[in-house]
N, C-alpha and C positions, 0 to 999 in steps of 0.2 A: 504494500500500500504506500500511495508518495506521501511523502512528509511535506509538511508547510514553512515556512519562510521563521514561525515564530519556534518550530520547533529544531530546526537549524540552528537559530541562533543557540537555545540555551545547550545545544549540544556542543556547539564550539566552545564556549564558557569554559565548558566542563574537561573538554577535552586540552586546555591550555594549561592548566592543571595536571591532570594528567602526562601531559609528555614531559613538562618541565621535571618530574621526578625519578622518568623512564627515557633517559636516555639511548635513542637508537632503538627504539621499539619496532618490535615487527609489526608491519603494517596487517598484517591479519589477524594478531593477540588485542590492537586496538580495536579494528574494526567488530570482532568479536567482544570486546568490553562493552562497546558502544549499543551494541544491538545494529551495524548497519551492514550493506556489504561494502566491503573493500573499494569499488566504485566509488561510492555513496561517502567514504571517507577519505579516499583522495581529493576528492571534489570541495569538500570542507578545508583540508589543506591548500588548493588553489586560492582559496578565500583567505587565510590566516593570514600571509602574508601582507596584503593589503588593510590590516589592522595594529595600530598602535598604542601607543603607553597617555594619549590624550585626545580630546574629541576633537584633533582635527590632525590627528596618528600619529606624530610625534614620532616618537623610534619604533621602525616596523618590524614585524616577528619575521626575522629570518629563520622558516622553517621549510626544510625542502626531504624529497621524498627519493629514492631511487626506488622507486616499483616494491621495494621488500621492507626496506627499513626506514623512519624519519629519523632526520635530527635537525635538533634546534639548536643553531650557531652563537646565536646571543642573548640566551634566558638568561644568563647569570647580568650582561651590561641590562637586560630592560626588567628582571624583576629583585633584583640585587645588589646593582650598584650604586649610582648617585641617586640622592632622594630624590624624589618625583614632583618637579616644577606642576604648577597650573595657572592657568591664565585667568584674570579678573572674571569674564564671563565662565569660566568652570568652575573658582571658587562661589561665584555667585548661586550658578546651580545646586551646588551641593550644599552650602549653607541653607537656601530657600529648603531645598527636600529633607534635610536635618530635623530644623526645625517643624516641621508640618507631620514628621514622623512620631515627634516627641510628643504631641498633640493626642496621637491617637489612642481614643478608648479602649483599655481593655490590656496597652500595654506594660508588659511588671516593670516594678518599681525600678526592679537592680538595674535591668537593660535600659530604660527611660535616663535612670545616671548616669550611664555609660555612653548614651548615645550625646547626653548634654557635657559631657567631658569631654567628649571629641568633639563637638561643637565650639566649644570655647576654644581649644588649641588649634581649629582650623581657622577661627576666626582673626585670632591672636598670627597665626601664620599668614593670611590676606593684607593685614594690616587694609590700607585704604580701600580696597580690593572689596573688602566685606559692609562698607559703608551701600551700597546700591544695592544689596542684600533683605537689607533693614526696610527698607520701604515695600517690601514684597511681603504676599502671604497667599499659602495655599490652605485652603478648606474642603473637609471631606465631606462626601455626601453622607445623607441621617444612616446609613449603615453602619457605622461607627458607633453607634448607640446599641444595634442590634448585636455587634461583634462584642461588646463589652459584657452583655450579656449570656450569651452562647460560651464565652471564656470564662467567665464565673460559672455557669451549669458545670462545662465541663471539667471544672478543679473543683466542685462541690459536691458531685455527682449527682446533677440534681434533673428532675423531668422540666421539658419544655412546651409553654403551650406557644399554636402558632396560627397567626393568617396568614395564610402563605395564597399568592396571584401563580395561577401556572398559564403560563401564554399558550399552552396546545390547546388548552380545553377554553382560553378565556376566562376565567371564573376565580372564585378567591374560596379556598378550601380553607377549615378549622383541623386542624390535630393535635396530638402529643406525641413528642419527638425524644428519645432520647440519645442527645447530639454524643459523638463518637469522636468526632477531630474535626478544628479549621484548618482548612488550605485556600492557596490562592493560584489560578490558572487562567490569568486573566481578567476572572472577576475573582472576588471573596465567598468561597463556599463549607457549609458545614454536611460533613457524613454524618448522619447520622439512623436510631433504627428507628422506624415508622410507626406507631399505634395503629393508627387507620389500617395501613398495609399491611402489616406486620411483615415486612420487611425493609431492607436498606436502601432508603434515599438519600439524595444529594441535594441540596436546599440552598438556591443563588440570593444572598443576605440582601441584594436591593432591591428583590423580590417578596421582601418579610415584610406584609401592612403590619404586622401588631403581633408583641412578641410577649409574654408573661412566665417566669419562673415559677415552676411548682413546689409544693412542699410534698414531693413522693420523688420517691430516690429512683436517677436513671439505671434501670437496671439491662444494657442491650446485652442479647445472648454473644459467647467468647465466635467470632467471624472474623478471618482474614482482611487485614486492610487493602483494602485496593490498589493494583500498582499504575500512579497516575504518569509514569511516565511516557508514557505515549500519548498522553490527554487524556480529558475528561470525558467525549466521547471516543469509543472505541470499538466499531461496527464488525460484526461478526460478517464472515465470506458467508452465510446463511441468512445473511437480513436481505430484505428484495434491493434489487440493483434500479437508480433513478440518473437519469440522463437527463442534464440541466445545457441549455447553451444560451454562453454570456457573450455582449459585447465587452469593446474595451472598459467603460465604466463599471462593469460588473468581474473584471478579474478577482476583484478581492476573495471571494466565496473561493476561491484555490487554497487561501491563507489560513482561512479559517474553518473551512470543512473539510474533514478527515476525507480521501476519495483514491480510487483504484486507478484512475487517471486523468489529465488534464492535457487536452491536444489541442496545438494552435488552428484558427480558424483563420479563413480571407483575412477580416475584418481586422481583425484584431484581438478578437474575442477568443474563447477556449470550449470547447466541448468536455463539460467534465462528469464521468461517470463515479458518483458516489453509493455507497449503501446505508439504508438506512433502518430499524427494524420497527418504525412508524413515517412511513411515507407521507401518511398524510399533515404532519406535522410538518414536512419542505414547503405547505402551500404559503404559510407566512414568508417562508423566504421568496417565493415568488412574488407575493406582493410587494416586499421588501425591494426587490430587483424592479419592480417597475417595466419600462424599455428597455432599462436595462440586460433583461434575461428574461428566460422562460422552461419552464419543464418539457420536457421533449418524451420522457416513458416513463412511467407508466401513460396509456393514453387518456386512462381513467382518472389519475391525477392530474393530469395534464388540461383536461376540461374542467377538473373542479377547482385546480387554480383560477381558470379563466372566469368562470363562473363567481368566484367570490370576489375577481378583482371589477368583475361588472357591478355587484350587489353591491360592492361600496365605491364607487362611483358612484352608482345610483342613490345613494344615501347620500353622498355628499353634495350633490346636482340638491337634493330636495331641502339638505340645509340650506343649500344655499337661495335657494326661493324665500322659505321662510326667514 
């Protein structure tokens, strides 16, 4: 199955890491750590190169490959040597996301100190640098309130009541959860096990209308945690196969839906066959897509996207009389 642009990235991350402690590694012992082929990790190496030690690449990773083995000629000059300069607009950055981290609900105390110790020594290092800093501020959306919550359940063991919105059905459901772990893939989500279902869901926190703590202990049965790294969805070769074709403004759905392939089109656009194991839940994305795209099979999908992007037009033609 191809992988997407975001899940590239944090494989590179990780793999920068990785070599700098395995010198001369065999290109098949990583490709094999990695989960990719061999292919699929040369190609990631083509790309490292062209990254550096600041946002505008500063000293670039000299790392080359002869077919069997990589090595990396100057890990010790870029993550080893002289301290790591940064430019007014990078300390900017990082002071601005510092602080707005420090912010956040739900964070423990010890790490909250820690983050604001490095904060003052990065500030004290900008010197004038950190002055255009100071007039900035980022604010998170009311999730943060929900996440404070879900983090106390989950260090108290405690049940969770919830209004939770699910965009498939439309509708805003009531249960009790008892939440399991947060993680973040993009957005902020809690594992948790299901009362209503009585099994294990996944619950997107800026999806949570109204959240209340229980006084009855989360009690979820002993289940494997999920291994999210391949993403949060992860479509079985058994889910029905959906053929979506995008113009150029609808490339994005490559990035961000898991799929068996993506082939260039005239246009510009891509023909991408992905799997899904509720189809009729891609018709949002259709509407979503606009001109920009459309379902091509099922054909039965394929009409009741069309059909729902008529009905609300048609809705919106009648507000707009009224």
């Amino acid at each position: 199955m191809a992988t997407n642009a975001i899940d590239q990235t944090r494989r590179m991350l990780s793999l920068v890491t990785y070599l700098r402690e395995r010198p001369g590694a065999r290109v098949e012992d990583v490709a094999r750590a990695f989960g990719v082929t061999p292919d699929e990790l040369i190609s990631d190496l083509n790309v490292l190169p062209m990254c550096g030690t600041s946002f505008r690449g500063g000293d670039l990773l000299d790392i080359d490959t002869d077919g069997e083995h990589i090595w990396w000629h100057n890990s010790e000059a870029v993550t080893g040597g002289e301290p790591l300069r940064i430019a007014a607009d990078e300390a900017t950055a990082l002071l601005v996301a510092a602080r707005a981290v420090a912010t956040l609900p739900g964070l423990r105390e010890s790490d909250r100190l820690a983050l604001l110790r490095a904060t003052a020594k990065l500030e004290t290092a900008a010197g004038d640098s950190a002055a255009a800093s100071a007039r900035l501020a980022v604010t998170f959306e009311s999730e943060g309130g929900v996440f404070a919550d879900l983090d106390r359940a989950i260090a108290e063991r405690r049940r969770v009541w919830l209004r939770y919105y699910s965009p498939s059905r439309d509708e805003l459901t009531e249960r009790e959860v008892d939440p399991i772990r947060l993680f973040v893939l993009g957005h902020t989500y809690v594992e948790a096990w299901c009362r209503l279902s009585e099994a294990r869901r996944t619950f997107r926190l800026d999806r949570v209308a109204e959240i209340a703590l229980l006084d009855k202990p989360a009690d979820p049965p002993s289940i494997e945690p999920r291994d999210l790294s391949a993403g949060l969805v992860q479509p079985s070769e058994d889910d029905p196969e959906v053929v979506v074709e995008v113009g150029p403004g609808g490339r994005w759905v490559a990035e961000y839906y898991p799929h068996d392939s993506a082939e260039e089109r005239p246009d510009g656009g891509l023909r991408i066959v992905l799997r899904s194991p509720d189809p009729a839940s891609l018709r949002r994305l259709a509407l979503r897509l606009g001109r920009d795209g459309r379902i091509i099979e099922p054909v039965e999908l394929a009409h009741a996207a069309t059909d729902a992007a008529r009905a609300a037009l048609a809705a919106y033609e009648e507000d707009a009389v009224h």
